[in-house]
C-alpha positions as CSV (number, residue, x, y, z in Angstrom):
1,X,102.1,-9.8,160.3
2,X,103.8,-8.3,163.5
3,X,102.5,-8.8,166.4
4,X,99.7,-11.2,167.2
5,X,98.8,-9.1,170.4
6,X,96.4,-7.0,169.1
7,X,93.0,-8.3,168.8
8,X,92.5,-7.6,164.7
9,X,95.9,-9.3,164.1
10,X,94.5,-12.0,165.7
11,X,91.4,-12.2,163.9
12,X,93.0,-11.8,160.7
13,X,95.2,-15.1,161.6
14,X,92.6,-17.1,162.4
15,X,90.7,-16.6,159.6
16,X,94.0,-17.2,157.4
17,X,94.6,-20.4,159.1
18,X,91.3,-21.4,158.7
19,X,90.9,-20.7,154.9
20,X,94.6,-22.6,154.4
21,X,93.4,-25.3,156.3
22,X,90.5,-25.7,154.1
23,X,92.4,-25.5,150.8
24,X,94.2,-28.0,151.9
25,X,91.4,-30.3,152.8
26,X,89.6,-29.7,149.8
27,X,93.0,-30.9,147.7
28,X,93.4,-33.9,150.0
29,X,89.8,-34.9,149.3
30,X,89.5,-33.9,145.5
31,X,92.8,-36.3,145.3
32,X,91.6,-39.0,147.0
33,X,88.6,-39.1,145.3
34,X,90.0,-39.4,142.3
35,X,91.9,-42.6,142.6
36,X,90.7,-45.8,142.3
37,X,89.4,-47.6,145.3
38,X,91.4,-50.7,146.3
39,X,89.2,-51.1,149.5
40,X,86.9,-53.0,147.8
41,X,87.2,-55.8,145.6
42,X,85.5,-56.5,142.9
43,X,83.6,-59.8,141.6
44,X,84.6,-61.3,138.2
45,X,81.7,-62.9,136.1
46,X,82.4,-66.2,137.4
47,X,81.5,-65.2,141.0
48,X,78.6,-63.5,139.8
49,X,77.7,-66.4,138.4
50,X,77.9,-68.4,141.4
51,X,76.6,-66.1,143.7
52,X,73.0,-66.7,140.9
53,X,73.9,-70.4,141.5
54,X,73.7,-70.3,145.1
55,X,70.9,-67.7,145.5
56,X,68.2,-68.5,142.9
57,X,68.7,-72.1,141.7
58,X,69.7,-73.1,145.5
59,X,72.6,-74.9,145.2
60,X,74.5,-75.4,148.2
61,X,77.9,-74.4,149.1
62,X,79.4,-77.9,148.7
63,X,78.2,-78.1,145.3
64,X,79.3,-74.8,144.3
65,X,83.1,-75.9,146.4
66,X,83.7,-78.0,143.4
67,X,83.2,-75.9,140.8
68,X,85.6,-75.1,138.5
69,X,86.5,-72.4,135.9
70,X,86.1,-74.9,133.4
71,X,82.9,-76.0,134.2
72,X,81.3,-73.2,133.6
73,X,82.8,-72.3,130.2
74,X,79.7,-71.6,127.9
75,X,76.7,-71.6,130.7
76,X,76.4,-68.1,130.5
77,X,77.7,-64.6,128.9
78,X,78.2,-60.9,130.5
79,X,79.0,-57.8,130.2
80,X,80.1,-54.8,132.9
81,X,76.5,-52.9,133.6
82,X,75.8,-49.8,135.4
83,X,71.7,-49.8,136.8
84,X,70.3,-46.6,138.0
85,X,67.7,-46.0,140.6
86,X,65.1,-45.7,137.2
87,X,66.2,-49.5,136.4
88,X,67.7,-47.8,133.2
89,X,71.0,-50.2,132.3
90,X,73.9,-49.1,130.7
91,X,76.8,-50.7,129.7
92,X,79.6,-49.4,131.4
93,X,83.7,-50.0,131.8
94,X,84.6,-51.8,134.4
95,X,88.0,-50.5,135.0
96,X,86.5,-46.5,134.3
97,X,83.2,-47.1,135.2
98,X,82.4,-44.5,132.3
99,X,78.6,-45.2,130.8
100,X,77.8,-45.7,127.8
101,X,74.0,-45.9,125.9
102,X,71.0,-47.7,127.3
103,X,70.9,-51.0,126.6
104,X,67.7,-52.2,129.1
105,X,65.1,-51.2,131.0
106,X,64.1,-52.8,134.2
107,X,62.4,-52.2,137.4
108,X,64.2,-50.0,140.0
109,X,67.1,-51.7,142.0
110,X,65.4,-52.7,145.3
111,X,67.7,-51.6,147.1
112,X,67.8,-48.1,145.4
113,X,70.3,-46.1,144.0
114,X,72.7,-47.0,141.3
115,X,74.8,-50.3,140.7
116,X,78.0,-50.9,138.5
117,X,77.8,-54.9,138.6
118,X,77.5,-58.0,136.2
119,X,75.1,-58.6,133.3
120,X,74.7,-62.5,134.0
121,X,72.2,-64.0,130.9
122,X,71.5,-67.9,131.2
123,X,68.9,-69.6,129.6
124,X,67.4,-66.7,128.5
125,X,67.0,-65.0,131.8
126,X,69.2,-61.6,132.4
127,X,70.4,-61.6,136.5
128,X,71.9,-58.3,137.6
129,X,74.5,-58.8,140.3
130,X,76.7,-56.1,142.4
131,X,80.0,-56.2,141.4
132,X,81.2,-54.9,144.9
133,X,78.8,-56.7,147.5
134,X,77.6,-59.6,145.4
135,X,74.0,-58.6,146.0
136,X,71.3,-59.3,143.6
137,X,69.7,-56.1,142.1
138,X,67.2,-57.3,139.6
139,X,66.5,-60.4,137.8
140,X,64.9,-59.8,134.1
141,X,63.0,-63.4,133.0
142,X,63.0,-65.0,129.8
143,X,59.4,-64.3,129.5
144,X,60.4,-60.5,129.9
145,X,58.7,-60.3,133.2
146,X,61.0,-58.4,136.0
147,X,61.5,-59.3,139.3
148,X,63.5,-57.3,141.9
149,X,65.0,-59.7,144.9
């Protein structure tokens, strides 16, 4: 380049450095995006479970303290669920979080958006549960009536 007196060679460096420095943002954040988050932890059925335990039926905490894995063996069944912000449900992967086909219809998540979480069904009722917060997202009834929480 010369000389970096001159006020085009300048110009011309600046807007160099300024276009490198953008690649290399953009390949910084295309990478990081791509891995899987370990910032957040994710709940396993059973939690979701207790987190239904706890919130709907009321059940305080030094019940729930007791609780075992073996205890609740055959109270409930799930499956890996993504809701979007039109209550569709899919079934999803939990390690991939790819989608698959629509499996339920429900009332939009109340607190909007879309949710991978837990499919919890117990006595007939289907509970929706973030897999990330814990949170509640929508409760579809036996009766086929929908609540959002």
């Amino acid at each position: 380049m010369g000389k970096l007196d001159a006020p085009r060679n300048k110009v011309i460096f600046i807007v160099l450095l300024s276009i490198g420095f953008t690649l290399a943002m953009y390949f910084v954040v295309n990478y990081s995006l791509s891995q899987q988050s370990t910032t957040f932890a994710r709940l396993i059925p059973e939690e979701a479970y207790i987190i239904i335990l706890h919130d709907i039926f009321n059940k305080t905490l030094n019940d729930l303290r007791n609780i075992t894995f073996d205890d609740l063996q055959g109270k409930f069944t799930s499956q890996y669920v993504m809701v979007d912000g039109d209550g569709n449900i899919y079934k999803a992967n939990k390690d991939s979080h790819e989608t698959f086909q629509v499996i339920n219809k429900t009332n939009e998540p109340i607190t909007g958006g879309s949710h991978f979480g837990w499919e919890i069904v117990s006595n007939g009722s289907k509970y929706y549960i973030d897999s990330t917060s814990g949170q509640i997202i929508t409760i579809v009834n036996a009766s086929n009536s929908q609540i959002n929480k």
